[in-house]
NUFITOR-867860 format. One record per residue: residue in three letters; y, z, x of N, C-alpha, C, O, CB in turn. Coordinates in steps of 0.02 Angstrom, whole numbers, plus 50000, padded with zeros to 5 digits. Atoms other than C-alpha are relative to their C-alpha. Glycine has a CB too. Example, Ala and Ser with C-alpha at 12.3 -4.5 7.8 and 13.67 -1.06 7.14 Angstrom:
ALA499415000050045497755039050615500605000050045500595003350097500015006249950 SER499414999749958499475035750684500555003749961501105004549986500234992950020 
# end
This chain:
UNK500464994850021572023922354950499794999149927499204999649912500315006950009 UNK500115000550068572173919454763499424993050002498934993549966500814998849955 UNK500265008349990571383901154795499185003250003498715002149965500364994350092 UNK500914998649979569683910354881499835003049941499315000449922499755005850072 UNK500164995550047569553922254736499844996249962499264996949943500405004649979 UNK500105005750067569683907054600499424996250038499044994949991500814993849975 UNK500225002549981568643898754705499075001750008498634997549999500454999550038 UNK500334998249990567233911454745499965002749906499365002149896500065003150067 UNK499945001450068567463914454537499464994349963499034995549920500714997849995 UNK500135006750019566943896254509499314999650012498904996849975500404994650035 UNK500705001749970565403897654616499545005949950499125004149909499945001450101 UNK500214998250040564913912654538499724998549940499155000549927500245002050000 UNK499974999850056565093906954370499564993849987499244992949936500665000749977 UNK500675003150010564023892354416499375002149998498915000349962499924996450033 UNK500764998149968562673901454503499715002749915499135001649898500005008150081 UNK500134996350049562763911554323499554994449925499054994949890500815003749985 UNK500435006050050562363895954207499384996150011498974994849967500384994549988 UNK500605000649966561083888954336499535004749981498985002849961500085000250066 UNK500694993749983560023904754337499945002149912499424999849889500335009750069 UNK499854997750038560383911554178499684992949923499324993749874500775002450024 UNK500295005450024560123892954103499244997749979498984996249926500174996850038 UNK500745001349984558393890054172499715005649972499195004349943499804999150078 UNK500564997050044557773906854098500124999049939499625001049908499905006850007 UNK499784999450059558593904153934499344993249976498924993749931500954999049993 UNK500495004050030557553887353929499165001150011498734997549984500204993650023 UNK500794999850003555773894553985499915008549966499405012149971499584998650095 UNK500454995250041556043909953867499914998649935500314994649911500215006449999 UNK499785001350073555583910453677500445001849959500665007549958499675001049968 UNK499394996950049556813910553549500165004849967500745005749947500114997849962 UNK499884995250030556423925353472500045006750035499985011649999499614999749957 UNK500054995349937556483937653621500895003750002501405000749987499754994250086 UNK499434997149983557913949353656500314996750088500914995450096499805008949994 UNK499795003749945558013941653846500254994549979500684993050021499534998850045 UNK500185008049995558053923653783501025002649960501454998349963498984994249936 UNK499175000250034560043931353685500465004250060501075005050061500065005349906 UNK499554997349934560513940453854500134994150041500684993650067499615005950049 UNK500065007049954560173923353950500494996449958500994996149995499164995750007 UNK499605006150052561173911553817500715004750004501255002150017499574998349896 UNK499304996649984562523926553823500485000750067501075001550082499875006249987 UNK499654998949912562473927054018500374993250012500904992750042499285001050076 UNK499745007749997562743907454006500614999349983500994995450011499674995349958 UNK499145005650044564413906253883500375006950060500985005950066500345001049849 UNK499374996549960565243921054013499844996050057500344993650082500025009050015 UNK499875005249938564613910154163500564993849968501084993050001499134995950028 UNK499615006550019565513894554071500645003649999501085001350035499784995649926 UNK499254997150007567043906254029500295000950064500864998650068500055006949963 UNK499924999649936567133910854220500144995950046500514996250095499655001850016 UNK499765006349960566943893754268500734995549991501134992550026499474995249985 UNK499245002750036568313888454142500605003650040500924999850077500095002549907 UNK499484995349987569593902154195500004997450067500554995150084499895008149988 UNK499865001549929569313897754371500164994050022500534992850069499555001650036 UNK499615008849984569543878554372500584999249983500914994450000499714993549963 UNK499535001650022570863882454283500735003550027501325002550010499825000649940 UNK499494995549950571753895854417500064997650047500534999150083499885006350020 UNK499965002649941571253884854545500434992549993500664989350040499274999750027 UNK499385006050020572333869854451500665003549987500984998449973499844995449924 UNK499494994149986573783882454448500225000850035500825001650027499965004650000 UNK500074998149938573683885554606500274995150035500834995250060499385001550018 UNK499765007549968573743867954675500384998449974500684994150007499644994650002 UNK499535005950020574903861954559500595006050047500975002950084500134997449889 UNK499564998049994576003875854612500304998950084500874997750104499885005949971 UNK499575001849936576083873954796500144992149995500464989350039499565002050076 
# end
């Protein structure tokens, strides 16, 4: 159970840098969206981190 959670985590936290990515690069820099998008990005990366890193935890442990 812990495994799906880190797992469904991971995907999340991609889908979050994907999407979140692509508007960050077609908005302008001086925009209040364009610092929600670059903000949504480093918690997708943190999400992704934490979770590759529960799901190596995980495996090492069994």
């Amino acid at each position: 159970m812990f495994t799906l959670i880190a797992r469904t985590g991971l995907f999340i936290g991609i889908f979050l840098v994907i999407s979140a990515g692509a508007l960050a690069l077609a908005l302008p820099t001086d925009t209040d969206e364009f610092v929600i998008s670059v903000l949504t990005v480093g918690i997708g990366v943190f999400l992704s981190l934490f979770s590759t890193f529960a799901l190596f935890i995980e495996r090492k442990r069994q």
